[in-house]
DRENDREN-111382 format. One record per residue: x, y, z of N, C-alpha, C in turn; residue number from 1. Coordinates in steps of 0.05 Angstrom, whole numbers. Atoms other than C-alpha are relative to their C-alpha. Layout:
BEGIN
R      npx      npy      npz     capx     capy     capz      cpx      cpy      cpz     i
R        X        Y        Z        X        Y        Z        X        Y        Z   NUM
...
REM end
This chain:
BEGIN
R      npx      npy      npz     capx     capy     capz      cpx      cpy      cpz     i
R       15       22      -11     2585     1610     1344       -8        6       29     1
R       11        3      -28     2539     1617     1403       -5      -26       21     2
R        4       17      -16     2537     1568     1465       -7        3       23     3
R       20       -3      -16     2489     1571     1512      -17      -21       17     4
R       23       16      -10     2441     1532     1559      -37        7        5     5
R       23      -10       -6     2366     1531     1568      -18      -25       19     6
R       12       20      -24     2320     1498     1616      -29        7      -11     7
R       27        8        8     2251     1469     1614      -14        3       23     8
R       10        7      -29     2241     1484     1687      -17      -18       15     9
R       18       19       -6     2214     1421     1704        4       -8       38    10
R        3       -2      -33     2200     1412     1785        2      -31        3    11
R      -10       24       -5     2227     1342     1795       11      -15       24    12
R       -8       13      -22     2242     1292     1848       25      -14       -3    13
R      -31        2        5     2316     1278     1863       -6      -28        0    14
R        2       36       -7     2314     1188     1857       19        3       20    15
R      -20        1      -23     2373     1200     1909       -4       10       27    16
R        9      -20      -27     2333     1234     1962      -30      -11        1    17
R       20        1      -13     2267     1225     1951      -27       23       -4    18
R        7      -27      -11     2258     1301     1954      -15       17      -25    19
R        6      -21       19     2228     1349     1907        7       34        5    20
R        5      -30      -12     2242     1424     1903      -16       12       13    21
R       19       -6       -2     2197     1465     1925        3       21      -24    22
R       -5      -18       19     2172     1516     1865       11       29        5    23
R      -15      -23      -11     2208     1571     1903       31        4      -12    24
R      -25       10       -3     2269     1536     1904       13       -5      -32    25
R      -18       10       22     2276     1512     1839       -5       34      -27    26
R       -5      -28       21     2258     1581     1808       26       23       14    27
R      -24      -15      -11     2317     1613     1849       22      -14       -4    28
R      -27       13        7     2360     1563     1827        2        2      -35    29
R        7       -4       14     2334     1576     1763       27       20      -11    30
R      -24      -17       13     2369     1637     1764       31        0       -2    31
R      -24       10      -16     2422     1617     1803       23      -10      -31    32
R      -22        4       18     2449     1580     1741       -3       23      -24    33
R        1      -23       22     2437     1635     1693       20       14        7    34
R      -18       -6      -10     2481     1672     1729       28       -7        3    35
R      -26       16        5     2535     1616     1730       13        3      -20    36
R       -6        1       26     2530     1612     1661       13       25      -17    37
R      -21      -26        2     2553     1686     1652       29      -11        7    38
R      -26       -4      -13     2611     1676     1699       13      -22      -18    39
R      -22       15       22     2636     1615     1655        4        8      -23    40
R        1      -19       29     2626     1651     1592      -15       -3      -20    41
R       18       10       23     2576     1620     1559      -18       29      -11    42
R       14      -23       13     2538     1663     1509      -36        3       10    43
R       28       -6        3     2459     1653     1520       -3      -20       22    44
R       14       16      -16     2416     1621     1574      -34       11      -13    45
R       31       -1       20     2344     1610     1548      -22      -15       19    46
R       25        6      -21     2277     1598     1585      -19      -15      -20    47
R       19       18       14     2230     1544     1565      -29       22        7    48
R       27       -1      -11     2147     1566     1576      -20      -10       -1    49
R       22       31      -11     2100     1518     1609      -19       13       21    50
R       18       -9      -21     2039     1528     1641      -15      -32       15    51
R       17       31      -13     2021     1453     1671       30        1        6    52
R      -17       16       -9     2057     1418     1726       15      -30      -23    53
R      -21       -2      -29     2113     1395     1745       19       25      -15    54
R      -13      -21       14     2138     1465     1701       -7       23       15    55
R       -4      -29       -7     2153     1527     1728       -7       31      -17    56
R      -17      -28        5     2171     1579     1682      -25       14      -19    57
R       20       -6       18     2100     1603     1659       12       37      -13    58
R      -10      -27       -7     2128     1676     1662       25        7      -18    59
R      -22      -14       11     2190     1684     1607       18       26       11    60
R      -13      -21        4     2198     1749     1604        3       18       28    61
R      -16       -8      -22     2200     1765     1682       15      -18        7    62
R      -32       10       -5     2251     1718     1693       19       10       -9    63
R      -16       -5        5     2289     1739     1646        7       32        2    64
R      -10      -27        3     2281     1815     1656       13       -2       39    65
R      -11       -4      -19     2299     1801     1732       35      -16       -4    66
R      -23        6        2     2359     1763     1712       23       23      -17    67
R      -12      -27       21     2373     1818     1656       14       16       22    68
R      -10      -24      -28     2384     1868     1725       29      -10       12    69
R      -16        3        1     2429     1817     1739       33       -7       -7    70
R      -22        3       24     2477     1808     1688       17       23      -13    71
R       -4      -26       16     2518     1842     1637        7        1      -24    72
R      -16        3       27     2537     1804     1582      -26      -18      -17    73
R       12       27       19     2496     1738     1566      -20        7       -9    74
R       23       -5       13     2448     1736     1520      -28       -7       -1    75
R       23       12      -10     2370     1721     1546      -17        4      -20    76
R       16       12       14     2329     1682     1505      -23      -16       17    77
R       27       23       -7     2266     1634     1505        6      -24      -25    78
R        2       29       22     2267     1554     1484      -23        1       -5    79
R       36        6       13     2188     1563     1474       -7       23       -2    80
R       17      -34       -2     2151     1636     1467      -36      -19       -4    81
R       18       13        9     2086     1603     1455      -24       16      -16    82
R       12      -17       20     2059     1633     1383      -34       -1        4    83
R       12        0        0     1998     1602     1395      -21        0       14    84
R       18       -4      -20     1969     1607     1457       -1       26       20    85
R       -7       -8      -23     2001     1669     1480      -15       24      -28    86
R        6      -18       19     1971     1740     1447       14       17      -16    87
R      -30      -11       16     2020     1769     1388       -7       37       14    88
R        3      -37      -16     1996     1846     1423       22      -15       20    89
R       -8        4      -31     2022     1815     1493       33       -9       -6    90
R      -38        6        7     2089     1785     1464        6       16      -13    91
R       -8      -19       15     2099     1843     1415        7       25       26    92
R       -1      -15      -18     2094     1891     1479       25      -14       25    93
R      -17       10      -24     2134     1844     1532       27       -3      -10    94
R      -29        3       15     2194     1830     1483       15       29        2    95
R       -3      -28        2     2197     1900     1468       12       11       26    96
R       -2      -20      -25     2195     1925     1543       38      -21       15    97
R      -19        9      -11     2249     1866     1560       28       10      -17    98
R      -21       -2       20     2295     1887     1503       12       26       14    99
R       -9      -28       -8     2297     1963     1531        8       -7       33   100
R       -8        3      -27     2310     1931     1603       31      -15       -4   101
R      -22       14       -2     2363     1885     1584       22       15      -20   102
R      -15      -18       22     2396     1942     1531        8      -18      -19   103
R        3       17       19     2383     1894     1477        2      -33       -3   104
R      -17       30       -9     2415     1827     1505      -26      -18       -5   105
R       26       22       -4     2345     1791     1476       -6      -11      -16   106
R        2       11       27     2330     1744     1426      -31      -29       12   107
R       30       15      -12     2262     1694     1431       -3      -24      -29   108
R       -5       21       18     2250     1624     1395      -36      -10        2   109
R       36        5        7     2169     1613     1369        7      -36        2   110
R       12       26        6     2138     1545     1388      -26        4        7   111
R       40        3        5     2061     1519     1382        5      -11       32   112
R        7       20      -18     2073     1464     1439      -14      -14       -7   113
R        8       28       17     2058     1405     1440      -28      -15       19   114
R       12        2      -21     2013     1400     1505      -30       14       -4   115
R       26        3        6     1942     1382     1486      -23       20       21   116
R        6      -10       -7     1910     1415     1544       -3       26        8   117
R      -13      -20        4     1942     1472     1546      -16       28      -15   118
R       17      -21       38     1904     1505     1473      -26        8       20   119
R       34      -15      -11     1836     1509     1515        1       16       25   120
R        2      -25      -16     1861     1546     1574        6       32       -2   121
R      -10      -34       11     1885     1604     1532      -27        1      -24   122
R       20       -3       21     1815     1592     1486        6        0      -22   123
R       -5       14       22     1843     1558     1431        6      -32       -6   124
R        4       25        2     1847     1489     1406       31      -10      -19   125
R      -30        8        3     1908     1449     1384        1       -1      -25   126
R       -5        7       30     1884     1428     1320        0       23      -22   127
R        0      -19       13     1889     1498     1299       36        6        7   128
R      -29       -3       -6     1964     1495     1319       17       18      -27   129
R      -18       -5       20     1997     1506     1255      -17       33      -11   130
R       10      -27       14     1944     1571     1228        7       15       21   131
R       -3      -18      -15     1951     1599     1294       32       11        1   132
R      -23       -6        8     2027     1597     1281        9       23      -13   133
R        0      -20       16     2020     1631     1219       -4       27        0   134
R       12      -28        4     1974     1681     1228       12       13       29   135
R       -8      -22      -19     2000     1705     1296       23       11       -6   136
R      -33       -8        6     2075     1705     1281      -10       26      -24   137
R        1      -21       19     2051     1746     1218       -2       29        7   138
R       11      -24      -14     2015     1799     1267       27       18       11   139
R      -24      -12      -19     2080     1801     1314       19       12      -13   140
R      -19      -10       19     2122     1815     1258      -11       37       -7   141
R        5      -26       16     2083     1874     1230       -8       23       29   142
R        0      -12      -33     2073     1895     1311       25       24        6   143
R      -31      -11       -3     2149     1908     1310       10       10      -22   144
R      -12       -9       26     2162     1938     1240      -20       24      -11   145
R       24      -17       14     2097     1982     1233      -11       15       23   146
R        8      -11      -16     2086     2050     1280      -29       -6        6   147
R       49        3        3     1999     2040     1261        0      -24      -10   148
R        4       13       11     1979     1981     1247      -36       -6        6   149
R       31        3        7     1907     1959     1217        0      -30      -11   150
R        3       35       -3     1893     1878     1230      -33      -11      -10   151
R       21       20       -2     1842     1827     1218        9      -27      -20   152
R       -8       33        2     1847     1750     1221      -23      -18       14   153
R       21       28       -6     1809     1686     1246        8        0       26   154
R       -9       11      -20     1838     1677     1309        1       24       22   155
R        8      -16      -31     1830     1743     1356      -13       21      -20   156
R        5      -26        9     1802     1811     1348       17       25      -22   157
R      -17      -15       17     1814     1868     1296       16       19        5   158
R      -17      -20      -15     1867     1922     1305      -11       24      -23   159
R        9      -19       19     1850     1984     1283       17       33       10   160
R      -14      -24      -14     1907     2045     1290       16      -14       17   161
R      -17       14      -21     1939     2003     1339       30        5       -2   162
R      -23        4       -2     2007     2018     1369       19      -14       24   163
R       -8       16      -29     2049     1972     1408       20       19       16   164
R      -22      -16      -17     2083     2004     1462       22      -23       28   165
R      -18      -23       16     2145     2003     1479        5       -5      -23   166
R      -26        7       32     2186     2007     1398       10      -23       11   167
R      -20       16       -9     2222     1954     1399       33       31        0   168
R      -31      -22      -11     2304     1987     1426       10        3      -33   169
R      -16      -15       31     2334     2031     1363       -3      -12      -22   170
R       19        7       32     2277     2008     1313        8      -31        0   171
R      -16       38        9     2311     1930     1315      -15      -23       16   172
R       11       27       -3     2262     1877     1325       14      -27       23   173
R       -9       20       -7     2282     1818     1372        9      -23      -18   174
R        1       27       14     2311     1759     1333      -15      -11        8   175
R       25       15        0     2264     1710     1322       14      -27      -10   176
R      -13       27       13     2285     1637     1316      -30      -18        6   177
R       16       19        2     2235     1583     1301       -6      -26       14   178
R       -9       34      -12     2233     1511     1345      -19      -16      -17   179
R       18       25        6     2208     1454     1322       10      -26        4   180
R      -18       23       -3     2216     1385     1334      -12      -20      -20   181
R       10       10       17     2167     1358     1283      -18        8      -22   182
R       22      -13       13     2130     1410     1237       11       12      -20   183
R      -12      -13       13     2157     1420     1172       -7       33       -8   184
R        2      -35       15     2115     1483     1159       10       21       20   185
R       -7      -12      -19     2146     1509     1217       36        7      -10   186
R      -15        0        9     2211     1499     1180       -3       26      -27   187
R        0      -26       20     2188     1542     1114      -13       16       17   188
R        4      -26       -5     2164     1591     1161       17       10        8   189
R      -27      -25       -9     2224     1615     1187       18       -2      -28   190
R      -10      -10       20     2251     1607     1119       -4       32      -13   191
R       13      -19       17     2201     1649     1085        4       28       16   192
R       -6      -35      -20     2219     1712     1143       30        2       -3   193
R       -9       -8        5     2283     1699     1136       21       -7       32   194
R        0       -1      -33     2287     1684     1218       26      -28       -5   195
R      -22       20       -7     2337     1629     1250      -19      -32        4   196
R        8       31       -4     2313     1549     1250       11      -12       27   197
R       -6       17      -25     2322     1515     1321      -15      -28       -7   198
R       20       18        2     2320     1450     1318       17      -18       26   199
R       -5        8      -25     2315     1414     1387       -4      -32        5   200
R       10       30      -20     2328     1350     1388       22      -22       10   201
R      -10        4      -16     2342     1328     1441       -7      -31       12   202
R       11       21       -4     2297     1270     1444       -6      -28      -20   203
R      -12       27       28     2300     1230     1372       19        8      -15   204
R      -29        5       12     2347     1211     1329        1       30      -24   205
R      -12      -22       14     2384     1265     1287      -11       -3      -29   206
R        8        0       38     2364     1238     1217      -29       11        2   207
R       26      -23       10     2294     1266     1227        1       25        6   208
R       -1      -32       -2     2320     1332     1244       25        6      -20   209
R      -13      -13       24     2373     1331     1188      -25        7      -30   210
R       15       -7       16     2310     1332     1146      -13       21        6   211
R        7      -25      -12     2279     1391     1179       21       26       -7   212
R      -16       -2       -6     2345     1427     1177       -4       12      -29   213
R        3       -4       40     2352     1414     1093      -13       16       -3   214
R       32      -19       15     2281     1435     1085        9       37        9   215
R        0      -35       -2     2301     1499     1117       14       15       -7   216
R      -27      -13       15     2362     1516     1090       -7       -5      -33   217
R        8       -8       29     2337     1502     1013      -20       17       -3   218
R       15      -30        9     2278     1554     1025        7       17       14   219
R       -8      -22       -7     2312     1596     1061        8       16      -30   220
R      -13      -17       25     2354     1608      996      -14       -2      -19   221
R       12       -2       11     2296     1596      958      -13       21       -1   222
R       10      -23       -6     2266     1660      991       12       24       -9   223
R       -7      -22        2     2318     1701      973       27        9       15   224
R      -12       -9      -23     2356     1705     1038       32        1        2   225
R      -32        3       -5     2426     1683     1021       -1      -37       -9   226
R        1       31        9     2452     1613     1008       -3      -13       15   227
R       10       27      -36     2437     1550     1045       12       -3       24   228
R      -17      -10      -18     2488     1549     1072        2       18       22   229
R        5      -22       -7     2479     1614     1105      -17        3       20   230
R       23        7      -21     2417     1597     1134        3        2       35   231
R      -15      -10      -23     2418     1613     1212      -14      -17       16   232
R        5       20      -17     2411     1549     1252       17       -7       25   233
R      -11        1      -24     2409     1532     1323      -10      -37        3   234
R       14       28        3     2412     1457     1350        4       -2       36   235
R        5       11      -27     2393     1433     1425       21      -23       -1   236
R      -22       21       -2     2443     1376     1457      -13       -3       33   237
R       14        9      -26     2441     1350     1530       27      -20       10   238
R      -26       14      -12     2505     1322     1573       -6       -2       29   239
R       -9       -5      -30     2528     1309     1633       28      -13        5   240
R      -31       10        2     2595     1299     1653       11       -1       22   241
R      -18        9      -32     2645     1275     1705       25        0      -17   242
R      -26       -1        7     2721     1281     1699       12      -36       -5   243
R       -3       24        8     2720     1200     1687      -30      -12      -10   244
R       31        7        7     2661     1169     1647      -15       -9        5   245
R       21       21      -22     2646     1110     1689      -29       20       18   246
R       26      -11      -15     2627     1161     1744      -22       18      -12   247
R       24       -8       15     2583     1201     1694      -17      -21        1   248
R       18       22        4     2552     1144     1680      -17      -12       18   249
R       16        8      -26     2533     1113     1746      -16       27       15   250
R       13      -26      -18     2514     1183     1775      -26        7      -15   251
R       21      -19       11     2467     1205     1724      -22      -22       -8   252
R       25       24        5     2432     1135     1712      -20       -4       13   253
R       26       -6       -6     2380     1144     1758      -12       25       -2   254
R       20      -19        1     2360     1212     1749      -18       -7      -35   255
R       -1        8       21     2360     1191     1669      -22      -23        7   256
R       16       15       -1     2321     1127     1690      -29       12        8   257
R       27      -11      -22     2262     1166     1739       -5       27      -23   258
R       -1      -21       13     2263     1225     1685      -36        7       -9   259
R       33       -4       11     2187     1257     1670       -2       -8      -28   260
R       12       -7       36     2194     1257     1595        9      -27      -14   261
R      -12       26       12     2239     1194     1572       12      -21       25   262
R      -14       18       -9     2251     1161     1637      -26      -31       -5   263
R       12       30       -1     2223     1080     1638       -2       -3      -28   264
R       -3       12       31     2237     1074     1564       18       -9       -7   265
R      -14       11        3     2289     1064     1528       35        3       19   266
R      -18       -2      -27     2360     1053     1568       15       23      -13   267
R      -17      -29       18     2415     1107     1572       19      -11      -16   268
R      -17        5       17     2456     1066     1529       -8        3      -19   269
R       12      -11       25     2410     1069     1477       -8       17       -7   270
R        9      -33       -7     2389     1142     1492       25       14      -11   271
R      -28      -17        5     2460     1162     1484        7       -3      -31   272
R       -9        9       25     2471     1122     1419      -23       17      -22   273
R       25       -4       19     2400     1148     1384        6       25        4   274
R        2      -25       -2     2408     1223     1410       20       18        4   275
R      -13      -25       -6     2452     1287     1422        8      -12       39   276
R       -6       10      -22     2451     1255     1493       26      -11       11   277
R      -33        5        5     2527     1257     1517       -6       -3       35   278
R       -2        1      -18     2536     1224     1582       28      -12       11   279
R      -27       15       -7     2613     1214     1601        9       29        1   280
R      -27      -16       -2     2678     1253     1602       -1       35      -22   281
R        7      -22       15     2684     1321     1577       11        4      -34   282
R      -19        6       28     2734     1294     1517      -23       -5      -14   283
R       20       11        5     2673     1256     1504      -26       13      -11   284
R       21      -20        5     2621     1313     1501       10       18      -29   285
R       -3       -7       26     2662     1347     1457       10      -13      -27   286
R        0       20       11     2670     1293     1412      -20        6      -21   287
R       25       -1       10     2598     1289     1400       -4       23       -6   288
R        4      -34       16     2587     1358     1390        8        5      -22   289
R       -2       -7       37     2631     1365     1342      -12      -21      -25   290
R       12       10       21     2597     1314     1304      -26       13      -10   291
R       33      -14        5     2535     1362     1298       -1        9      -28   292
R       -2       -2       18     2569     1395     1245        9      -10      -28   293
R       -8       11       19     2587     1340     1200      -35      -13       -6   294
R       20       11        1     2514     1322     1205      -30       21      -17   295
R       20      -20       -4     2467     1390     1204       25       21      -18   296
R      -13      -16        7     2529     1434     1170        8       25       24   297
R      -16      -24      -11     2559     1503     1195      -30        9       12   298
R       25       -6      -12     2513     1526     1249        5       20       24   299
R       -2      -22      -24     2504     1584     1297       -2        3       20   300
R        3        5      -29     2482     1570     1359      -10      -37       13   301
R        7       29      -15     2488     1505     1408        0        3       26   302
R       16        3      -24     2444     1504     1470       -8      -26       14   303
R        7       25      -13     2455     1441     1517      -25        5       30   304
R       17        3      -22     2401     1425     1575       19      -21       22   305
R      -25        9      -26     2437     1408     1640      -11       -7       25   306
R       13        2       -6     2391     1421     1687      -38       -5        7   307
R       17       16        3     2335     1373     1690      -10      -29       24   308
R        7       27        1     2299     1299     1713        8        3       40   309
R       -8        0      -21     2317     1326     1787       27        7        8   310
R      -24       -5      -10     2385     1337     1789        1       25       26   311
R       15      -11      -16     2405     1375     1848       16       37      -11   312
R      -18      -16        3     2433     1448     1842       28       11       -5   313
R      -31        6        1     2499     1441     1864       18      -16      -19   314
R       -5       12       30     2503     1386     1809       -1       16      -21   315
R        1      -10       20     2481     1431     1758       27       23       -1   316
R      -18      -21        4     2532     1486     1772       18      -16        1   317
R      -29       21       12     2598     1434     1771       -3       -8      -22   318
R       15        9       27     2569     1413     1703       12       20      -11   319
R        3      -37       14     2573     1494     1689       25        5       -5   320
R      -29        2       -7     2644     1490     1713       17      -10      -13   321
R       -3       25       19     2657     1431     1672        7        9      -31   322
R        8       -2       27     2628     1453     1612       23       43      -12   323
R      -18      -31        6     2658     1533     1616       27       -3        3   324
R      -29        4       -1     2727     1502     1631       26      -19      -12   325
R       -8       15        9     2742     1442     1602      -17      -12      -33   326
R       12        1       24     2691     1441     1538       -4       23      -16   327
R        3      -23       14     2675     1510     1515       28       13      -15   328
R      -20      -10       11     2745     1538     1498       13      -21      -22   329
R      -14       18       14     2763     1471     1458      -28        6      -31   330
R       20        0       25     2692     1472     1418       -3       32      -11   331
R        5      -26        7     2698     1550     1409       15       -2      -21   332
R      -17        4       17     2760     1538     1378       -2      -17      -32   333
R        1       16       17     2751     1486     1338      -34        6      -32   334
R       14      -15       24     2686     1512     1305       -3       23      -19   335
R       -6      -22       10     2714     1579     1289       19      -10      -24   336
R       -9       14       20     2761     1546     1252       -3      -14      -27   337
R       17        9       27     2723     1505     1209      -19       12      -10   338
R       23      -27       10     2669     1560     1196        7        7      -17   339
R      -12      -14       21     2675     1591     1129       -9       30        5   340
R       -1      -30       -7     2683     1660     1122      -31       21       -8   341
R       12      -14        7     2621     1672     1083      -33      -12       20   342
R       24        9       -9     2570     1635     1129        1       19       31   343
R       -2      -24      -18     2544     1691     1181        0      -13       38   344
R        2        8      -18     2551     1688     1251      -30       10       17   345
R       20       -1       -9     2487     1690     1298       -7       27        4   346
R        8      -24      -10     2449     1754     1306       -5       15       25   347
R        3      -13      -36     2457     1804     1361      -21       25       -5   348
R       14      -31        8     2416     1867     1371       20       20      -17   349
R      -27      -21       10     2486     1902     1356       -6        0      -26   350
R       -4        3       30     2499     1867     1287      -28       13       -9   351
R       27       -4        5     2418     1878     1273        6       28        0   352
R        2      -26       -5     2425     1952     1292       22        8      -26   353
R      -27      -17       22     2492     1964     1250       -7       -3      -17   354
R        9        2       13     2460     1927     1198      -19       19      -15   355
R       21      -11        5     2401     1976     1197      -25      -15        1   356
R       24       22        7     2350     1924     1194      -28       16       14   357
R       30      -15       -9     2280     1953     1210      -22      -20      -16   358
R       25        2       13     2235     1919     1158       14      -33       -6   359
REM end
């Protein structure tokens, strides 16, 4: 079981100050906790990609290849790659070059987005969301599995001889995990490859992502791949914690209230009750967590969001502290435990490599 954080780098105003980062600041703190998140032991830190304010992190794969320099263990991912606005040559080539920088430590998670304006500044349109899915992911795949390749599709230009440079590192593809928060065919597509299901939610209630979840785990094994079971699912979460719950509670109620995405809706009592949203004691966090797997089954990777809605730095890393000292070694435990022996654990380049996997 992998446990990890990822950020949405959202550039936010503290309600307790007033203040906003500046985008300097909050991409150096950016790293700042990536870095943390090594030192506590967490497995993966993961980069959202946004190209509209109040978001930072248009850039993936140099963040994470300058963090890669820094590190030596954790494993750097993406909460978004964006299949459809970004060019499967340009991510087939940048994955690749980050994989041989970071000596494999790379794994990347396909979303469309959801951000209407967005599709026309990369010269595409939204309502092509779902083909552009298809047909790119299809390209990227055969990018990374095929020295020559000879293309043509609806959606860019033809390839003809084409080789991406660099290989992906010792022939082995980047894992590829899927997000979605509402698109079932986004679900049978990472069936039908075979890839990992993320499902992130973070923002509605769990029963519409236990149906997402199903769907992917019955065609996974419908494909071929192994049993449903088996299936290789990741799920998003979102805490915050204080060593007594009250003060969780009071501390994090205004950034939660003033929040870009869900603040002035519903309250955090009912935020907490409807979602993955864990705001108290660390007993408390892992609590809820472990209810993920009585809900979604035996699952591979869980990636909370921490820093967000303004919080300030220093907050985020006691959180880190929190979470690597007083939650991680209890939920490590406890899921290893109940894991059966035949349901796989998350893919590394390593396993991938020992495996042989190429095609």
């Amino acid at each position: 079981m992998q446990f990890g954080i990822f950020t949405v780098g959202d550039v936010t105003v503290d309600p307790n100050t007033g203040v906003a980062p500046t985008e300097a600041e909050r991409i150096k703190a950016m790293v700042r906790i990536a870095l943390k998140a090594e030192e506590v032991g967490l497995d993966v830190f993961a980069t959202g990609e946004h190209h509209n304010p109040p978001f930072v992190p248009s850039s993936p794969t140099t963040m994470l290849g300058h963090i890669a320099a820094l590190t030596e263990r954790i494993v750097l991912s993406t909460s978004t790659t964006l299949i459809t606005t970004n060019d499967p040559v340009k991510i087939a080539e940048d994955y690749a070059m980050l994989q041989h920088l970071a000596d494999g430590r790379v794994d990347l998670m396909m979303g469309r987005g959801n951000t209407g304006p967005v599709y026309p500044w990369f010269g595409q349109d939204i309502r092509n969301g779902i083909p552009l899915a298809i047909e790119n992911y299809h390209l990227l795949r055969r990018l990374w599995r095929e020295d020559v390749v000879d293309w043509e599709g609806k959606f860019r230009t033809p390839l003809h001889g084409f080789t991406s440079t660099p290989r992906p590192l010792d022939g082995v593809p980047p894992f590829v995990w899927h997000g979605s928060i509402r698109s079932p065919e986004i679900a049978e597509q990472a069936a039908y490859y075979g890839d990992g299901f993320f499902a992130n939610h973070i923002f509605w209630p769990k029963e519409h992502f236990i149906r997402l979840v199903s769907l992917y785990r019955s065609r996974f094994e419908h494909y071929g791949h192994g049993a449903a079971d088996q299936a290789i699912v990741g799920l998003g979460g979102q805490l915050f914690m204080r060593k007594n719950s009250q003060d969780a509670v009071n501390e994090f109620r205004p950034y939660f209230d003033n929040a870009p995405v869900y603040g002035h809706g519903p309250s955090l009592e009912e935020f907490t009750e409807q979602t993955p949203l864990t705001v108290g004691s660390p007993q408390e966090v892992i609590e809820k967590t472990l209810t993920f797997r009585e809900s979604f089954g035996d699952y591979q990777r869980q990636l909370f969001l921490l820093d967000h809605a303004g919080l300030p730095l220093k907050t985020v890393l006691e959180q880190l502290d929190l979470l690597g000292a007083e939650v991680l070694p209890v939920l490590r435990k406890e899921f290893d435990a109940l894991r059966p022996a035949h349901v796989p654990e998350a893919p590394t380049h390593e396993s991938l490599r020992i495996a042989g996997v190429r095609a």
